[in-house]
C-alpha positions in Angstrom: 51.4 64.6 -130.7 50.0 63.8 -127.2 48.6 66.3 -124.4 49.0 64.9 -120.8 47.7 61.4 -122.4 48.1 59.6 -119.4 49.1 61.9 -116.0 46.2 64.6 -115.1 46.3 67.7 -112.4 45.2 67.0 -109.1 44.0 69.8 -107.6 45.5 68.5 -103.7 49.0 68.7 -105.4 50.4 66.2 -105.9 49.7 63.3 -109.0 47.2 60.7 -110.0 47.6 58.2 -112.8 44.1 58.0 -115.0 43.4 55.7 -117.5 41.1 58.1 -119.8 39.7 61.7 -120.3 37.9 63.6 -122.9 39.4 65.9 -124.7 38.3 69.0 -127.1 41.2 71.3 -127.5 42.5 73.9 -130.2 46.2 74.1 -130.6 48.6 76.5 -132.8 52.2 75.2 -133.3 55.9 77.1 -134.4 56.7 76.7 -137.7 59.7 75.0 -137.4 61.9 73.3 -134.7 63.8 76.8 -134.2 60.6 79.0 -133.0 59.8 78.6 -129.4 56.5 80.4 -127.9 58.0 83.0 -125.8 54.5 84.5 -123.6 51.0 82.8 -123.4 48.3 85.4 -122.2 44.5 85.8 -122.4 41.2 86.4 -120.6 39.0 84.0 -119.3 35.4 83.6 -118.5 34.5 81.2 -116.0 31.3 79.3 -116.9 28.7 77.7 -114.8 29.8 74.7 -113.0 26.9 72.0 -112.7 28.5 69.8 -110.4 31.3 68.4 -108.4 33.1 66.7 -111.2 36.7 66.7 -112.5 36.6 69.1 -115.0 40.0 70.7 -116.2 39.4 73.7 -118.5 43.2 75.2 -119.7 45.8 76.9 -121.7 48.6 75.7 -121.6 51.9 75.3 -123.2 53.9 72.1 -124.6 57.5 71.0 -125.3 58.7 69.5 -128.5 59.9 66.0 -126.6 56.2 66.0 -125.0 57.6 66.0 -121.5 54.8 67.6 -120.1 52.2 70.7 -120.1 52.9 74.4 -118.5 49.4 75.3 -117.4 46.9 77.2 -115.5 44.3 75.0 -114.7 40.7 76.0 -113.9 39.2 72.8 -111.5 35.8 72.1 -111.0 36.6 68.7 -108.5 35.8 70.5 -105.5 32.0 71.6 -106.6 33.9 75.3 -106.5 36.1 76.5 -109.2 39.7 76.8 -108.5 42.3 78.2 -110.7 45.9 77.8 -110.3 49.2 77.4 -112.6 52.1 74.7 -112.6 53.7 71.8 -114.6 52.4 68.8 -115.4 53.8 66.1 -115.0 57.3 65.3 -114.4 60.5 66.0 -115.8 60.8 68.2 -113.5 58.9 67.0 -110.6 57.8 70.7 -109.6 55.2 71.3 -106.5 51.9 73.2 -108.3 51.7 77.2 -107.8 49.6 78.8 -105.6 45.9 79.5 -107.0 42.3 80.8 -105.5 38.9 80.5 -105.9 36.8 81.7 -108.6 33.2 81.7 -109.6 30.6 82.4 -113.0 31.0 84.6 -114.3 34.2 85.9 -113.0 36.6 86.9 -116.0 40.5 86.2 -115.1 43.6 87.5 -116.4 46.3 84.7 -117.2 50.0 85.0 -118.3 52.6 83.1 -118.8 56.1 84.6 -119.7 59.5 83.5 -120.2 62.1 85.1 -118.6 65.2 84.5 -120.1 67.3 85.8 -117.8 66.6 84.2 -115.1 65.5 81.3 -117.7 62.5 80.4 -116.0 58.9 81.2 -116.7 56.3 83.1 -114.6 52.6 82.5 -114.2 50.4 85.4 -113.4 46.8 84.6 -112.5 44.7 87.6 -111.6 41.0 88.4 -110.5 40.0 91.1 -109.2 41.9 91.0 -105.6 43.0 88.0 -106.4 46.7 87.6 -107.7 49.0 84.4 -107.7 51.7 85.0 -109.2 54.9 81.5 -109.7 57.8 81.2 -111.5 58.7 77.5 -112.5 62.4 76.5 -113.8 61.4 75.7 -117.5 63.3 77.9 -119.4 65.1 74.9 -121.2 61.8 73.3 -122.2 61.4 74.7 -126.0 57.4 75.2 -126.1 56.3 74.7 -130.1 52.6 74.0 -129.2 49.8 76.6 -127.4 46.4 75.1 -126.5 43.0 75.9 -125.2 41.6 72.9 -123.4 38.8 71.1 -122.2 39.5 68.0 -120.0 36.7 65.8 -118.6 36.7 62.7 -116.5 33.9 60.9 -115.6 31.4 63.9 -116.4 30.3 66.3 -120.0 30.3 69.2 -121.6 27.9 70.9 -119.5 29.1 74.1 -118.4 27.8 75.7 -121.8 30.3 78.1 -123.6 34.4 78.6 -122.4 35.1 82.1 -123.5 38.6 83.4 -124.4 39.6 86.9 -125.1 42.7 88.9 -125.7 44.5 85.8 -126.6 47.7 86.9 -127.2 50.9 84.8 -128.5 54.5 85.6 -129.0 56.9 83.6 -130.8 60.6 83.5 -131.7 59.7 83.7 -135.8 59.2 85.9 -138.7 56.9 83.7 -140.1 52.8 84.9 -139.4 50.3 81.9 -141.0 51.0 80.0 -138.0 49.0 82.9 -136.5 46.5 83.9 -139.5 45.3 80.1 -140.3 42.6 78.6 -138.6 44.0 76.4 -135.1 44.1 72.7 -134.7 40.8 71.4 -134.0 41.5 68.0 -132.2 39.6 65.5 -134.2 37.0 68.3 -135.2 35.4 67.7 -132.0 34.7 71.2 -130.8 32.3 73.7 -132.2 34.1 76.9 -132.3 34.3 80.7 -133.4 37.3 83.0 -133.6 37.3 86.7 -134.2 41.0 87.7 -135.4 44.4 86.4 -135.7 46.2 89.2 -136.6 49.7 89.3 -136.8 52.5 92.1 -136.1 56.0 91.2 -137.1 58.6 93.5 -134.5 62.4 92.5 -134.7 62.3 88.7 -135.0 59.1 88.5 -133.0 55.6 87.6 -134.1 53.0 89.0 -131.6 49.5 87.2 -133.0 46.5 88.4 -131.2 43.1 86.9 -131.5 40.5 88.9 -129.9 37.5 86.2 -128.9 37.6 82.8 -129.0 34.8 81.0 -127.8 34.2 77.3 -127.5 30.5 76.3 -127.8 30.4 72.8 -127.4 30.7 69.3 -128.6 30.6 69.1 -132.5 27.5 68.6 -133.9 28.6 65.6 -135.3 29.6 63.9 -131.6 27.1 66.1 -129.4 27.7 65.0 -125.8 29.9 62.7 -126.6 33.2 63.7 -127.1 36.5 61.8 -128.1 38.2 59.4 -125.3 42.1 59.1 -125.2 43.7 55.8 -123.2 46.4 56.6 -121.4 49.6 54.1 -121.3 50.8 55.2 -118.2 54.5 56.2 -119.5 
């Protein structure tokens, strides 16, 4: 499976073809082609940024036909953090949500629910005073993966820890070691701890809630160094 392999965020909304990034990302998935994540929501803490750079640290969800990722996008490009939430790429074509400022070690709120009637789904970014809250027309999209991402271009992994909290997931299932088991570790190239993964079956609803996740840094193994993905521009 493939996440945004070839078309990246650009912060001045609107899209840029690039021909590699590096990636470190955990990822859950459904069980089977009938479960669908259903909300998305967590805290977190915004580490030091070094530089101007493009850096793209997100959650996000993706669809089964990987179309595309629903995410809210922490950007470092500026040389001041920005946070924001929208589709990327295309299919739809959707202008990115509205977004503010952020700074170390400011800790923000982030949720994304699907609403199915309307069937859209609705991004809430919060910090402090700070709320921007869109809802995007992706209701038919059927979201089987959940990630935590690091995205870099042209810079490293030297912002030092990405901490996630209350990371919360609901899905359309019954089933829980989707929840219980340890994530995806793309290419075991992040060093990682988790504290939880607990799950609570209500109805035909699985609520997993994992109460820290923090990614350290590069795996010992590729320290600095990272794994590089060619995009093929489809």
């Amino acid at each position: 499976m493939k996440v945004l392999l070839s078309l990246l965020l650009i912060a001045g909304f609107h899209l840029q073809y690039v021909a590699a990034a590096t990636w470190y990302f955990l990822r859950w998935n459904t069980p089977n082609s009938a479960s669908q994540f259903q909300r998305f929501s967590m805290q977190m803490t915004v580490p030091n940024l070094q530089k101007k750079g493009t850096y793209y640290l997100w959650p996000g969800l993706q669809d089964t036909a990987n179309t595309g990722v629903y995410q809210s996008v922490l950007d470092g490009r500026s040389g001041t953090w920005w946070i924001g939430s929208g589709w990327c790429c295309s299919n739809p074509n959707l202008p990115w949500g509205d977004g503010f400022n952020v700074d170390a070690p400011d800790v923000v709120n982030i949720t994304m629910t699907h609403t199915p009637a309307p069937n859209n789904w609705t991004s809430t970014v919060e910090y402090g005073t700070h709320t921007a809250t869109n809802t995007f027309p992706l209701g038919n999209k059927n979201f089987n993966q959940a990630i935590l991402a690091i995205e870099l271009t042209g810079v490293t992994w030297d912002f030092g820890e990405l901490v996630w909290e209350n990371v919360v997931m609901v899905m359309n299932t019954t089933s829980t070691s989707w929840c219980t088991k340890a994530p995806e570790n793309y290419n075991s190239a992040t060093k990682y701890t988790s504290t939880g993964g607990i799950a609570t079956i209500s109805g035909n609803e699985v609520t997993c809630t994992i109460e820290k996740i923090v990614m350290e840094g590069p795996a010992t193994a590729r320290l600095g160094e990272g794994y590089v993905i060619e995009g093929d521009g489809s």
